[in-house]
C-alpha positions as CSV (number, residue, x, y, z in Angstrom):
1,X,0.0,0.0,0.0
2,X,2.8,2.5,0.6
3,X,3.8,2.4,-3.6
4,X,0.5,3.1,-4.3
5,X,0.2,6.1,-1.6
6,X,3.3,7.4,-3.2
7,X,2.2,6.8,-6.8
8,X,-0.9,9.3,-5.6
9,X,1.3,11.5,-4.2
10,X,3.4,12.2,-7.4
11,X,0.5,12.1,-9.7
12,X,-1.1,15.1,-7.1
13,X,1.9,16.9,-7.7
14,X,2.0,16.5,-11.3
15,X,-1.3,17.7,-11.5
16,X,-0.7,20.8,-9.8
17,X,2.1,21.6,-11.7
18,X,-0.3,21.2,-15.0
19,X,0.0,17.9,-15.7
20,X,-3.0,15.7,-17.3
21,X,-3.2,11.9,-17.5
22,X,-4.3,10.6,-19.8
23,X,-7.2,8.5,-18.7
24,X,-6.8,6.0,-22.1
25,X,-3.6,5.2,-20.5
26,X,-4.5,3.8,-17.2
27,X,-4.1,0.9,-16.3
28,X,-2.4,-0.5,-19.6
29,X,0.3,-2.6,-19.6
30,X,3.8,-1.2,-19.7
31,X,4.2,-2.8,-23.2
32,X,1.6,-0.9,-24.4
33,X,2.7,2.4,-22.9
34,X,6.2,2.1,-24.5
35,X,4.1,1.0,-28.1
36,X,2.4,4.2,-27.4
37,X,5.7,5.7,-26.6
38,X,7.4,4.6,-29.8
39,X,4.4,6.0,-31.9
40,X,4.7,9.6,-30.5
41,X,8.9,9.2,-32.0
42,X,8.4,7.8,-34.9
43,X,5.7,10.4,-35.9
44,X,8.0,12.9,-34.3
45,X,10.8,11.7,-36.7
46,X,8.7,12.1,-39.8
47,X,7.6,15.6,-39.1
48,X,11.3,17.0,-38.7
49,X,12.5,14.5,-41.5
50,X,15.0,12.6,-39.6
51,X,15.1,9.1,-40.2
């Protein structure tokens, strides 16, 4: 129970510094999260032309 106490605490904190969570995220895998992760570069890498 403590991990998830502090897992509260920094998403509180996050939040008041203007953070959002995305609630399509929660409670996905961490394989999907990095998938998700990769999309965001790879479309990232196309719109400055880099690959």
């Amino acid at each position: 129970m403590a991990e998830d106490k502090f897992e509260q605490a920094v998403i509180a904190k996050l939040k008041s510094e203007g953070w959002d969570c995305p609630t399509d995220y929660s409670g996905v895998t961490v394989d999907r999260l990095y998938d998700h992760w990769r999309d965001i570069l790879n479309v990232n890498m196309v719109n400055l032309k880099v690959c």
